[in-house]
KOLBAKE-450062 format. One record per residue: residue in one letter; y, x, z of N, C-alpha, C in turn; residue number from 1. Coordinates in Angstrom, 3 decimals. Each point is the difference from the previous one (the first is absolute). Layout:
# residues N
aa: a, npy: Y, npx: X, npz: Z, capy: Y, capx: X, capz: Z, cpy: Y, cpx: X, cpz: Z, i: NUM
...
***
This chain:
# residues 155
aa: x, npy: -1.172, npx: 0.845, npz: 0.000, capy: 1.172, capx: -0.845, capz: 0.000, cpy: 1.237, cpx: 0.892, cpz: 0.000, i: 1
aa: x, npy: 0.815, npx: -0.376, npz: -0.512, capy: 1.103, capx: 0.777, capz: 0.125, cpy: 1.303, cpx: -0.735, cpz: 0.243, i: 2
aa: x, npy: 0.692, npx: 1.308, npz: 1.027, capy: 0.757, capx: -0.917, capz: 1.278, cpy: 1.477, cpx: 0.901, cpz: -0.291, i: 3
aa: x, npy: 0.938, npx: -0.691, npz: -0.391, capy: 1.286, capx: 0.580, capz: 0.567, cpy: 0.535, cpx: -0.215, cpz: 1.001, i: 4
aa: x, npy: 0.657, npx: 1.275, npz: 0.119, capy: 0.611, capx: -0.074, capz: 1.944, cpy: 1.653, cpx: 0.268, cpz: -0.523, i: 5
aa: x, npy: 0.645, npx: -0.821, npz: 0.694, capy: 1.743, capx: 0.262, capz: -0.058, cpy: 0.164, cpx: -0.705, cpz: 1.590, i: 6
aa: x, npy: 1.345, npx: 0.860, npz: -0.548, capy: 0.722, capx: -0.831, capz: 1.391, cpy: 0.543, cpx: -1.201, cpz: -0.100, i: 7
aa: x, npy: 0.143, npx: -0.577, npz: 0.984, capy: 0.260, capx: -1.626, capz: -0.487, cpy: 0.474, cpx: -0.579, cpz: 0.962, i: 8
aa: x, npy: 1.160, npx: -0.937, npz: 0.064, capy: -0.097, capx: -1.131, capz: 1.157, cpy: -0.707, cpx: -0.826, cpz: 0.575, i: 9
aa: x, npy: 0.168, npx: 0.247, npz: 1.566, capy: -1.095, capx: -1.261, capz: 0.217, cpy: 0.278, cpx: -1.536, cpz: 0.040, i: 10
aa: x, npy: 1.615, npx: -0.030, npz: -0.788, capy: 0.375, capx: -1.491, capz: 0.038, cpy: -0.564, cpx: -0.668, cpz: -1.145, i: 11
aa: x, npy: -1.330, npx: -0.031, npz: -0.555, capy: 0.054, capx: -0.607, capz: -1.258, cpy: -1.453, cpx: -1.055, cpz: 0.412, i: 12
aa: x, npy: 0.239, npx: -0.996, npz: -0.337, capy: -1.382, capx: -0.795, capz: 0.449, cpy: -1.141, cpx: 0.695, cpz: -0.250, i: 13
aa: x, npy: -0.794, npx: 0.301, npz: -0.601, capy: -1.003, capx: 0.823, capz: -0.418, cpy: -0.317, cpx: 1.276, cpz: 1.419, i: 14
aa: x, npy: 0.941, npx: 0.261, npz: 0.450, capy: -0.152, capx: 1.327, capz: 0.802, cpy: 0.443, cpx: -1.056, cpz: 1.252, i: 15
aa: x, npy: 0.170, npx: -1.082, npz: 0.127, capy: 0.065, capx: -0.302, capz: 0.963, cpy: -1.252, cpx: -0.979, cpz: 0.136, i: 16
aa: x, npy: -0.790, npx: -0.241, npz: -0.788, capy: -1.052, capx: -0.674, capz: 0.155, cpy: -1.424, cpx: 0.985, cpz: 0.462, i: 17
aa: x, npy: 0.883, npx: 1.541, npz: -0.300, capy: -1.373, capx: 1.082, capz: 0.056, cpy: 0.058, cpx: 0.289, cpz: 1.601, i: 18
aa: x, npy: 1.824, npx: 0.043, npz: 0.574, capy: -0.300, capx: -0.077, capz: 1.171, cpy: -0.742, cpx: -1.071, cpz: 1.420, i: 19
aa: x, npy: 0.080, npx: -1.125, npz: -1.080, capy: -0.787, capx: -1.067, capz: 0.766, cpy: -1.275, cpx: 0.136, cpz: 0.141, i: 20
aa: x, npy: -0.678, npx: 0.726, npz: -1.031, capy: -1.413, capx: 0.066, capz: 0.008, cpy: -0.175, cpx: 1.448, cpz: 0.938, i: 21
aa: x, npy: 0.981, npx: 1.020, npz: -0.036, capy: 0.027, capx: 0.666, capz: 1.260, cpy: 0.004, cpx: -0.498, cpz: 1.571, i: 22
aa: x, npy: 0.605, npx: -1.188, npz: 0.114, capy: 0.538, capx: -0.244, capz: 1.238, cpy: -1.307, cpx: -0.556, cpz: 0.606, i: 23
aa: x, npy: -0.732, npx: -0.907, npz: -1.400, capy: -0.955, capx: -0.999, capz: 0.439, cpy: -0.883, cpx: 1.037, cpz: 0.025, i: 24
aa: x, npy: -0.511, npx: 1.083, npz: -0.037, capy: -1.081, capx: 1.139, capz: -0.267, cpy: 0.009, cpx: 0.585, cpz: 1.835, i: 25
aa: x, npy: 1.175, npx: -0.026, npz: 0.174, capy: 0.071, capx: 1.088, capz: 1.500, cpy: 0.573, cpx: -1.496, cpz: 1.048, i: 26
aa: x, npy: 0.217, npx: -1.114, npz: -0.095, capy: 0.338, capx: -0.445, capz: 1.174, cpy: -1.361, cpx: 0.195, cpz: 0.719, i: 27
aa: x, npy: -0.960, npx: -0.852, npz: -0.348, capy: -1.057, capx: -0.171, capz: 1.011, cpy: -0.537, cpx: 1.145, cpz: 0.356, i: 28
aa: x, npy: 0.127, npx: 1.528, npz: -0.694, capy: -0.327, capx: 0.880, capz: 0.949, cpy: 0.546, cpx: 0.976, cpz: 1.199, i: 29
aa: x, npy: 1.427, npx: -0.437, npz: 0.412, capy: 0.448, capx: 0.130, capz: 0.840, cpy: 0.827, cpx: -0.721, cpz: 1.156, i: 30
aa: x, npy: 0.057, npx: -0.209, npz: 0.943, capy: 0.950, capx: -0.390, capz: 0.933, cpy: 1.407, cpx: -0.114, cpz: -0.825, i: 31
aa: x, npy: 0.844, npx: -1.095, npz: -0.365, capy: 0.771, capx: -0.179, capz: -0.033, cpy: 1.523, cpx: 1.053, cpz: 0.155, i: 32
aa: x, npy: -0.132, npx: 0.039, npz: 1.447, capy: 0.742, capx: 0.884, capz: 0.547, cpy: 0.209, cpx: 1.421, cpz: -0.486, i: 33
aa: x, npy: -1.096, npx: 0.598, npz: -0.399, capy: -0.194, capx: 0.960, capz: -0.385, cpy: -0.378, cpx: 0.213, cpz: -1.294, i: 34
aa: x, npy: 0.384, npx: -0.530, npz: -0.873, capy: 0.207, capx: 0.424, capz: -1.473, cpy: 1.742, cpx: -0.523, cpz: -0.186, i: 35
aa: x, npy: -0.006, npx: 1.144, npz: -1.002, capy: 1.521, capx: 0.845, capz: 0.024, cpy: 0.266, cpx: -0.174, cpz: -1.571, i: 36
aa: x, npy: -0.508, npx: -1.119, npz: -0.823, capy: 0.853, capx: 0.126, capz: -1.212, cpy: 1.079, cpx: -0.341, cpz: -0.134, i: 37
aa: x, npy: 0.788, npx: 0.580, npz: -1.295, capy: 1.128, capx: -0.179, capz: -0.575, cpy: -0.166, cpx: -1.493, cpz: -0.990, i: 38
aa: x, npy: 1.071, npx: -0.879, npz: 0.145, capy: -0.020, capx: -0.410, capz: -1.283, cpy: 0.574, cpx: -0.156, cpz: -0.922, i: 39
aa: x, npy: 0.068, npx: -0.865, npz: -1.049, capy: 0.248, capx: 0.318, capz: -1.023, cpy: 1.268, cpx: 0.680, cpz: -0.168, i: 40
aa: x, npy: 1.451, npx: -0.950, npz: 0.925, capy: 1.324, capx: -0.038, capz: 0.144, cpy: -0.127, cpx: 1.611, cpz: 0.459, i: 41
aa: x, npy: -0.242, npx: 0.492, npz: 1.218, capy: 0.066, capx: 1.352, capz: 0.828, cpy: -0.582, cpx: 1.320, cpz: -1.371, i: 42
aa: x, npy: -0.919, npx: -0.320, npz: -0.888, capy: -0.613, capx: 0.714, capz: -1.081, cpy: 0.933, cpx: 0.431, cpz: -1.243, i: 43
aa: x, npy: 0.933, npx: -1.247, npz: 0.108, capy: 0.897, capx: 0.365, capz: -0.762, cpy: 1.311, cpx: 0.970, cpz: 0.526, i: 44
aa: x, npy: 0.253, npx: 0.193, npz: 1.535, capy: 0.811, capx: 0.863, capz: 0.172, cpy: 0.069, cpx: 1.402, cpz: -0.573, i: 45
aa: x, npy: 1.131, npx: 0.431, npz: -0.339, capy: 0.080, capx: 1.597, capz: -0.566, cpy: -0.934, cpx: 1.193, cpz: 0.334, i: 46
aa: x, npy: -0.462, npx: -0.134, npz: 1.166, capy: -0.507, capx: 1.131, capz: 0.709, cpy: -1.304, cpx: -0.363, cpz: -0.372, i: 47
aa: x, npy: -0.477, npx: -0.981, npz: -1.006, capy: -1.582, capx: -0.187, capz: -0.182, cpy: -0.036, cpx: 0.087, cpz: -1.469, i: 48
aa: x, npy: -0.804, npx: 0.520, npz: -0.354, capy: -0.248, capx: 0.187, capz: -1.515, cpy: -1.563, cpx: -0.800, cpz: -0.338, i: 49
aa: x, npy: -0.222, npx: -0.778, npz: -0.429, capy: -1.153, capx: -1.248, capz: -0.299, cpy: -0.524, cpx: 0.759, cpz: -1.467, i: 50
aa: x, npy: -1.227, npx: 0.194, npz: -0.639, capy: -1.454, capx: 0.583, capz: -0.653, cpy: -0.290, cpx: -1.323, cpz: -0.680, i: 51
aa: x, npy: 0.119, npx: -0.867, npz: -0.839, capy: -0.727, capx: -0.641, capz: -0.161, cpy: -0.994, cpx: -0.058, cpz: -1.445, i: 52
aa: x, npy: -1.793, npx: 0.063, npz: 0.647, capy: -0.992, capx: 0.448, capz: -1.288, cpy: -0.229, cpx: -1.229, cpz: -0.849, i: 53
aa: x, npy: -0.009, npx: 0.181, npz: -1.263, capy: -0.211, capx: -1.694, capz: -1.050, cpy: -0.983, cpx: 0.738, cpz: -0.199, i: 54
aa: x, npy: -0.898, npx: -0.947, npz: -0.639, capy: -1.509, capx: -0.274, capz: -0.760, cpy: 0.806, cpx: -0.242, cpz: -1.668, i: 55
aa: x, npy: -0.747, npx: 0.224, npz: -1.160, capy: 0.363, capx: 0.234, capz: -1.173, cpy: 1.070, cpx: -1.558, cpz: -0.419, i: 56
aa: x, npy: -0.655, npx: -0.655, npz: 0.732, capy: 0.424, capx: -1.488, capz: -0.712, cpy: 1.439, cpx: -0.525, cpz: 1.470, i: 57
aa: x, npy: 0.484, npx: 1.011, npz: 0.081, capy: 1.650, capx: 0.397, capz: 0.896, cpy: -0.458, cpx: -0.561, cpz: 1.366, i: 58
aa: x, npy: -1.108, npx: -0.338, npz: 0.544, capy: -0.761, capx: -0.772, capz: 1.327, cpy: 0.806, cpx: 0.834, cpz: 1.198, i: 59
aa: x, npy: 0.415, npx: 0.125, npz: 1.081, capy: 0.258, capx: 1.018, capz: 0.703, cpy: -1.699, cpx: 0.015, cpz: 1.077, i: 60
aa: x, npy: -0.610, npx: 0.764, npz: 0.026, capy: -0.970, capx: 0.138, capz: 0.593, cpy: -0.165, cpx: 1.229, cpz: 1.637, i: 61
aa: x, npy: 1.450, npx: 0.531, npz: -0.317, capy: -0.083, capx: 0.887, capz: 0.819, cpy: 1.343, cpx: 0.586, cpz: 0.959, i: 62
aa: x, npy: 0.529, npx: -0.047, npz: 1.192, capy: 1.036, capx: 0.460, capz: 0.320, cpy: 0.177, cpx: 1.191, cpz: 1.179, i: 63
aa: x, npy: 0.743, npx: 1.105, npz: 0.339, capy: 0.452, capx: 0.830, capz: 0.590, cpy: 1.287, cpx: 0.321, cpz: 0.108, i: 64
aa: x, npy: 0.866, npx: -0.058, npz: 1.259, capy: 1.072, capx: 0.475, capz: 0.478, cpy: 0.193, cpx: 1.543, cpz: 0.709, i: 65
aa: x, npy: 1.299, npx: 0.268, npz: -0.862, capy: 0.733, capx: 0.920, capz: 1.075, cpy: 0.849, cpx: 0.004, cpz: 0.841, i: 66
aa: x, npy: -0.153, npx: 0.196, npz: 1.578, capy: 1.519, capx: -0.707, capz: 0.243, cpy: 0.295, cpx: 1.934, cpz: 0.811, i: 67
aa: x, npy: 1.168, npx: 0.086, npz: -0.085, capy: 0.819, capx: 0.544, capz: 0.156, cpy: 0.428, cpx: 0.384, cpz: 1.693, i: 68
aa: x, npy: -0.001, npx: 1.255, npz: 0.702, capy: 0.464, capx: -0.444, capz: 1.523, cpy: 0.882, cpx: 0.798, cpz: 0.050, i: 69
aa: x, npy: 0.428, npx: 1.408, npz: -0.911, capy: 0.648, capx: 0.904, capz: -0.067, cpy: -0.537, cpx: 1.156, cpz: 0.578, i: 70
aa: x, npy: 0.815, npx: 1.307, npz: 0.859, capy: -0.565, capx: 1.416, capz: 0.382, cpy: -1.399, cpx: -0.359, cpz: -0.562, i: 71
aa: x, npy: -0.048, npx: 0.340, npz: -0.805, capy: -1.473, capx: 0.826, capz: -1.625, cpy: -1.193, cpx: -1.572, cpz: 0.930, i: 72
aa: x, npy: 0.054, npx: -1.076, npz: 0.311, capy: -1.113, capx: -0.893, capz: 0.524, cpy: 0.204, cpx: -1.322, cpz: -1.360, i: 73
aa: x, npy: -1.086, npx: -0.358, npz: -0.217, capy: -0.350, capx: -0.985, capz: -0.866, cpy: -1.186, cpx: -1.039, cpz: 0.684, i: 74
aa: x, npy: -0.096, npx: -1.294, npz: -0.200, capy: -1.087, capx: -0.658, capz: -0.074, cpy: -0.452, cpx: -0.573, cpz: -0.659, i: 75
aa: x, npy: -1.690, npx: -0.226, npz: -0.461, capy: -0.466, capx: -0.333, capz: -0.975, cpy: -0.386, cpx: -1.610, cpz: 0.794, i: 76
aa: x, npy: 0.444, npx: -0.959, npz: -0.995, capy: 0.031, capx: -1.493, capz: 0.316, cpy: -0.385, cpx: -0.600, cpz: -0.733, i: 77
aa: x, npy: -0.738, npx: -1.197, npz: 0.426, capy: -0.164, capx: -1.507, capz: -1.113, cpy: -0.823, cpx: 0.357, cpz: -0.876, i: 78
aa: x, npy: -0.862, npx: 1.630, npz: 0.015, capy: -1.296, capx: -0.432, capz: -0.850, cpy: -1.199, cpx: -0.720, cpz: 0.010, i: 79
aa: x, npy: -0.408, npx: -0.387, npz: -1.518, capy: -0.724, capx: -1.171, capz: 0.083, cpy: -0.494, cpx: -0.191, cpz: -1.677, i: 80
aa: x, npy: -1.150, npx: -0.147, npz: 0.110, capy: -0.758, capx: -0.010, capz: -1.315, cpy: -0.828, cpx: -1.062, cpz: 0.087, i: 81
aa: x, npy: 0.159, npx: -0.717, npz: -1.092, capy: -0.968, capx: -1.509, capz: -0.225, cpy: -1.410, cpx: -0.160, cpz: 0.387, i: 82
aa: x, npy: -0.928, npx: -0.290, npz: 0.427, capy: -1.199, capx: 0.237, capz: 0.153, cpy: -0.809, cpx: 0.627, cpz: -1.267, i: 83
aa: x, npy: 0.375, npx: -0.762, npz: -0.893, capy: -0.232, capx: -0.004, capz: -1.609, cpy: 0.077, cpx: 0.986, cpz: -0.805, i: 84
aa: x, npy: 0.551, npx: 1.432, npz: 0.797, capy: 0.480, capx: 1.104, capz: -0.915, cpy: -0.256, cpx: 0.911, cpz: 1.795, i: 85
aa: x, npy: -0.478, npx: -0.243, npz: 0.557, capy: -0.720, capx: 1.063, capz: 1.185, cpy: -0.667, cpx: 0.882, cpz: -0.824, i: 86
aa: x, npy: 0.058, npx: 0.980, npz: 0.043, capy: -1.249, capx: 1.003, capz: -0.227, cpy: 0.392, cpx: 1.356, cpz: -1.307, i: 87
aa: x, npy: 1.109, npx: -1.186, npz: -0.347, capy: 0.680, capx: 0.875, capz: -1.658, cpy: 0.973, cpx: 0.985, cpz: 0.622, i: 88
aa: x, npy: 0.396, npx: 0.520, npz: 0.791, capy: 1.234, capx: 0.965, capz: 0.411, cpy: 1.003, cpx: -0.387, cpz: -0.387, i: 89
aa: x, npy: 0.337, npx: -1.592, npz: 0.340, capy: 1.308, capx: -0.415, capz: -0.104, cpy: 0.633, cpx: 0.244, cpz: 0.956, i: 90
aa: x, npy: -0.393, npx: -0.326, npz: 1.416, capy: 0.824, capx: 0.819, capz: 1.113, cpy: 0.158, cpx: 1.487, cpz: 0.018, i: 91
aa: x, npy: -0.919, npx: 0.581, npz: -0.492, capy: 0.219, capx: 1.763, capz: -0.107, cpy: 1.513, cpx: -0.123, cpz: -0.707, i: 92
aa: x, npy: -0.463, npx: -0.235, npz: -1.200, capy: 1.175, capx: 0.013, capz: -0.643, cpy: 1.398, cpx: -0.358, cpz: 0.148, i: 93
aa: x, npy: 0.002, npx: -0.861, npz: 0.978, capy: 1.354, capx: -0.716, capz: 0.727, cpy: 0.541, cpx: 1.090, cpz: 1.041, i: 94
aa: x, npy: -1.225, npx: 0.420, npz: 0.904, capy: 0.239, capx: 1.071, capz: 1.131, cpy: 0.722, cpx: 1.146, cpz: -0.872, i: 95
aa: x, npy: -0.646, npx: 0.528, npz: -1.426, capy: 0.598, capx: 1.500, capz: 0.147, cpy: 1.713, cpx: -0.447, cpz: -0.964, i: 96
aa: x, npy: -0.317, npx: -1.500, npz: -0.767, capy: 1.754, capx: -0.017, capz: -0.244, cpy: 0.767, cpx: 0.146, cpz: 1.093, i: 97
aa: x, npy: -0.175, npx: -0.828, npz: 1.077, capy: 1.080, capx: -0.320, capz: 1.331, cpy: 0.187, cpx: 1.697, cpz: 0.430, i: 98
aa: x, npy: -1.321, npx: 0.752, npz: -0.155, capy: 0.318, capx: 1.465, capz: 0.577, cpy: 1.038, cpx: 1.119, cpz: -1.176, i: 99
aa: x, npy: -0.158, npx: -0.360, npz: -0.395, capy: 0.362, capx: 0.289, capz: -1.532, cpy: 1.543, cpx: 0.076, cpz: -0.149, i: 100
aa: x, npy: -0.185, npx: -1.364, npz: 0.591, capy: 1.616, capx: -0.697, capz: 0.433, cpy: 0.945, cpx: 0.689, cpz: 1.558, i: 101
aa: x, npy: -0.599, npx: 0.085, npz: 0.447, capy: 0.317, capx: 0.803, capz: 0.968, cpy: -0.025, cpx: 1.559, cpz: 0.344, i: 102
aa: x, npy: -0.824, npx: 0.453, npz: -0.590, capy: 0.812, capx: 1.646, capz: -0.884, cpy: 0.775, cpx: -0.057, cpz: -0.264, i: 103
aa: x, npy: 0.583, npx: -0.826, npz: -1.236, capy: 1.093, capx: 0.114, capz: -0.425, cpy: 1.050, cpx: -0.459, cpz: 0.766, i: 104
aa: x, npy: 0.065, npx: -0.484, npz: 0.737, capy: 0.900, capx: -0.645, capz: 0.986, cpy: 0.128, cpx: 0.980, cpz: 1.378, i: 105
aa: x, npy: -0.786, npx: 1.183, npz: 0.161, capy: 0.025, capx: 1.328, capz: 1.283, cpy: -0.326, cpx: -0.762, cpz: 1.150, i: 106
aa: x, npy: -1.200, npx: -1.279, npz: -0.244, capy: -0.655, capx: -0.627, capz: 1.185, cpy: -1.331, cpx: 1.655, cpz: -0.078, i: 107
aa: x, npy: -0.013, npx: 0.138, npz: 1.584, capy: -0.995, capx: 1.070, capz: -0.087, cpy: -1.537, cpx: -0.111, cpz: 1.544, i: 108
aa: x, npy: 0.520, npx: -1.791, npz: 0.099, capy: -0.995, capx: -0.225, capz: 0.601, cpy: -0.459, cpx: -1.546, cpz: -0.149, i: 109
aa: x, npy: -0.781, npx: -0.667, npz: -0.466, capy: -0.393, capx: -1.152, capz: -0.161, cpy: -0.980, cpx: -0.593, cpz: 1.136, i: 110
aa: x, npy: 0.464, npx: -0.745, npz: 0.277, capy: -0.573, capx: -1.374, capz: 1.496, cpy: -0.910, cpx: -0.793, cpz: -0.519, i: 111
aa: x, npy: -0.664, npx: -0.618, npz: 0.390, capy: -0.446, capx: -1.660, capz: 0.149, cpy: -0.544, cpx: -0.849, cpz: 0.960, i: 112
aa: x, npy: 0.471, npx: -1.097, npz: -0.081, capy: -0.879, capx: -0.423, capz: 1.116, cpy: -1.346, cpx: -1.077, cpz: -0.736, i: 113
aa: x, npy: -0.999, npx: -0.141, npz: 0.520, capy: -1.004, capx: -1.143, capz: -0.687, cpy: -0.713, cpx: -0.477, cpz: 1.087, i: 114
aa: x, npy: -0.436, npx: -1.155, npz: -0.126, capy: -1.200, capx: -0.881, capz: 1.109, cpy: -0.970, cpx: 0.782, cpz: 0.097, i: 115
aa: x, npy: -0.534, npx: -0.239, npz: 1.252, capy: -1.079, capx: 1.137, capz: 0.635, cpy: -1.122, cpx: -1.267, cpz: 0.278, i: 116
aa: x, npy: -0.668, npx: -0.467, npz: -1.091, capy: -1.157, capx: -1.193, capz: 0.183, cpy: -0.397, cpx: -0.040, cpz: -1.305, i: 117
aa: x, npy: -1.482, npx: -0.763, npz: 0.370, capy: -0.831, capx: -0.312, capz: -1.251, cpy: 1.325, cpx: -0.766, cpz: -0.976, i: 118
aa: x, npy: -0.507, npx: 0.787, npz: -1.598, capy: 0.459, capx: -0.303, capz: -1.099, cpy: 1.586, cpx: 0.830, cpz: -0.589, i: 119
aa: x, npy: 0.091, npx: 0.950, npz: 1.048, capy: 0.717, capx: 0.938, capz: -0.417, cpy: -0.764, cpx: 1.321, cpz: -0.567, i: 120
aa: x, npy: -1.181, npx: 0.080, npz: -0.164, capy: -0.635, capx: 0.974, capz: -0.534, cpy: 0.566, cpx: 0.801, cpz: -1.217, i: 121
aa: x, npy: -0.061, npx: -0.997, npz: -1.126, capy: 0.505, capx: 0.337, capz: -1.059, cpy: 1.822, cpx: 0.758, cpz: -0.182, i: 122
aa: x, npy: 0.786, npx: -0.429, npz: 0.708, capy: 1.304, capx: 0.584, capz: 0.374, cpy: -0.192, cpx: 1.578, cpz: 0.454, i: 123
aa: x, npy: -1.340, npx: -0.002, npz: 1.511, capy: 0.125, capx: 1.262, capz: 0.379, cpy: -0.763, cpx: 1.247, cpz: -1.297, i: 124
aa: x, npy: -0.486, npx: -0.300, npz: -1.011, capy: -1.029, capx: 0.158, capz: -1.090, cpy: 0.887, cpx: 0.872, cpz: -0.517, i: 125
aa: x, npy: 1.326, npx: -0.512, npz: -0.166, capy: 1.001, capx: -0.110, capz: -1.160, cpy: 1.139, cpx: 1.244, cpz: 0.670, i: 126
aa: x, npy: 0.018, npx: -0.335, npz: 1.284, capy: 0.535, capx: 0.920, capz: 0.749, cpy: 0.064, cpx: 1.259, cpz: -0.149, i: 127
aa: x, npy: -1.175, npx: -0.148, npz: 0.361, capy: -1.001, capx: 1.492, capz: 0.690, cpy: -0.120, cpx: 0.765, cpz: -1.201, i: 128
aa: x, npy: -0.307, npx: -0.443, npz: -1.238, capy: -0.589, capx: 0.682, capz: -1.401, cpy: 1.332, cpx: 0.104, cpz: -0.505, i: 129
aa: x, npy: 1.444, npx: -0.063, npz: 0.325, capy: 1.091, capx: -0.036, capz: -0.283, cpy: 0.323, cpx: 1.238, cpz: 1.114, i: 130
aa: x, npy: -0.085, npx: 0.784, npz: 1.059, capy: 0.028, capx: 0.971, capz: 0.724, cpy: 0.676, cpx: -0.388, cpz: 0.913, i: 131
aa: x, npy: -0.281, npx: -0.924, npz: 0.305, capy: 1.026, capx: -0.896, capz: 1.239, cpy: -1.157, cpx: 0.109, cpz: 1.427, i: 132
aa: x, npy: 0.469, npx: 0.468, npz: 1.224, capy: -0.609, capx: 0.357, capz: 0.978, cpy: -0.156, cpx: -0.839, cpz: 1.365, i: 133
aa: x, npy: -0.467, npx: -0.516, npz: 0.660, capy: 0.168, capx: -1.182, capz: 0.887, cpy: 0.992, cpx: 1.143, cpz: 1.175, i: 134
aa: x, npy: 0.643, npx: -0.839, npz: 0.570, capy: 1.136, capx: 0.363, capz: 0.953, cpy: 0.451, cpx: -0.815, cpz: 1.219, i: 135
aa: x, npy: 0.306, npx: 0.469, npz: 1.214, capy: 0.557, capx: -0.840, capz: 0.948, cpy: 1.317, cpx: -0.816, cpz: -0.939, i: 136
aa: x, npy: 0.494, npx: -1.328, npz: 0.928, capy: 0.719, capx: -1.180, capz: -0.468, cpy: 1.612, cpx: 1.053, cpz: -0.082, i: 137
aa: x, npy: 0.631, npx: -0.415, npz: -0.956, capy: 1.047, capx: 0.161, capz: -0.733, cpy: 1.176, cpx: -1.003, cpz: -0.012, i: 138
aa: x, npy: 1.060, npx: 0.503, npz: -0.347, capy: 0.986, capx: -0.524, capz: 0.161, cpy: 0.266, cpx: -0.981, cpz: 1.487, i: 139
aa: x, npy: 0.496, npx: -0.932, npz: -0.568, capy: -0.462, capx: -1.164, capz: 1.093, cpy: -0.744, cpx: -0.886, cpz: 0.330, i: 140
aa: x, npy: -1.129, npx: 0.034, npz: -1.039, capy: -1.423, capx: -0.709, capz: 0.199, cpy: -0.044, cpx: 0.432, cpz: 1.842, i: 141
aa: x, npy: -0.708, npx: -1.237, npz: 0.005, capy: -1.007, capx: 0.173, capz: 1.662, cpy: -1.484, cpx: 0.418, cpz: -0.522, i: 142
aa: x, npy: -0.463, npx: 0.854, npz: 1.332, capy: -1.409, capx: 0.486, capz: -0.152, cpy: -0.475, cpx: -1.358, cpz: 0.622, i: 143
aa: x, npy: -0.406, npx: -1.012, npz: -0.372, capy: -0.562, capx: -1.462, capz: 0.166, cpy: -1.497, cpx: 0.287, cpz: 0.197, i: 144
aa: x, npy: -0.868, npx: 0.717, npz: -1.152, capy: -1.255, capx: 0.239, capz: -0.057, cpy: -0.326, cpx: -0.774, cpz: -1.793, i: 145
aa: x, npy: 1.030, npx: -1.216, npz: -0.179, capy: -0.016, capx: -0.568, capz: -1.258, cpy: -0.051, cpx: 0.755, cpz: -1.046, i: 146
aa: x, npy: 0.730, npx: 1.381, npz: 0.213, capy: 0.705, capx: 0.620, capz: -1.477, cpy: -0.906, cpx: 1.196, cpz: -0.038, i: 147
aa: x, npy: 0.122, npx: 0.634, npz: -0.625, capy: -0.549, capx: 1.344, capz: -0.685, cpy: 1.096, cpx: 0.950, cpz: -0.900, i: 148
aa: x, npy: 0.665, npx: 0.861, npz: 0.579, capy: 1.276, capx: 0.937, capz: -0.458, cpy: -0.803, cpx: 0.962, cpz: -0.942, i: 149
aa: x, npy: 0.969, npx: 0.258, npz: -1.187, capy: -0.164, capx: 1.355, capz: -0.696, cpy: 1.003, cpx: 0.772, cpz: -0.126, i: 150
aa: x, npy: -0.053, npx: 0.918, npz: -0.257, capy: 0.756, capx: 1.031, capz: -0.816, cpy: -0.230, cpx: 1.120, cpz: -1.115, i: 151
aa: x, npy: 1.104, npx: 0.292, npz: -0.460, capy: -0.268, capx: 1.411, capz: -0.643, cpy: 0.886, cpx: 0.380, cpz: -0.481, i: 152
aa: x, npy: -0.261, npx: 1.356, npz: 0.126, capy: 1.467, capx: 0.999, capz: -0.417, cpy: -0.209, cpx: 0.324, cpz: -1.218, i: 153
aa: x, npy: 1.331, npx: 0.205, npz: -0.750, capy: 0.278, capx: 0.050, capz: -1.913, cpy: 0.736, cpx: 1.548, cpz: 0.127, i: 154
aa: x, npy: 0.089, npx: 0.154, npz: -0.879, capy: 1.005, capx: 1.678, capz: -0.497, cpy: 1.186, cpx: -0.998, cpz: -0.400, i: 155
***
């Protein structure tokens, strides 16, 4: 399949229907309280740069954020790949644009936070094979027990 990746707003129905199928993917596996997404409105602020992957026939099937914290820190946000296209390195591919993106920008350390429960497997998959390292809690996340922190340092 072949997938283009640009940057894109997340105000456009289409990317806001991909975040619904995000939202509906991770509510039930965490406590409420403790999941920390952005949405759509907050995605569009300056300091976030939005990935979004189409399928040939312009589908958006795939999304990744950069958001911005300043002194050389970045976080990687709001990724999320269709069930339907698991397995193809559409998230690889999202991870090393957003990093990609942040080189160029003299981010020289990248964050994340993700759910620490069944059905986050595939996220930590994507992570880890991306050189991203598990880490005590960051920024202002709480160490809850919910989340699972990464990092990794860029040139």
């Amino acid at each position: 399949m072949a997938i283009e990746i640009a940057v894109e707003t997340p105000l456009q129905d289409d990317v806001r229907m991909l975040v619904a199928e995000l939202n509906a993917y991770l509510i039930p596996l965490t406590p409420r309280e403790f999941q920390f997404q952005l949405t759509v409105e907050q995605m569009a602020d300056p300091t976030v740069t939005l990935f979004v992957a189409r399928d040939e026939n312009g589908r958006p099937v795939g999304m990744g954020a950069l958001k911005e914290h300043g002194d050389g820190l970045g976080e990687v946000k709001r990724m999320f790949t269709l069930p339907s296209v698991r397995g193809q390195r559409v998230g690889s591919e999202l991870l090393q644009r957003i990093e990609q993106l942040a080189r160029e920008e003299g981010i020289t350390r990248l964050l994340l936070e993700t759910g620490e429960a069944e059905g986050f497997e595939p996220a930590y998959r994507v992570y880890e094979r991306g050189g991203f390292t598990v880490c005590g809690a960051v920024l202002d996340y709480p160490d809850s027990g919910f989340s699972r922190f990464y990092e990794k340092k860029i040139a």
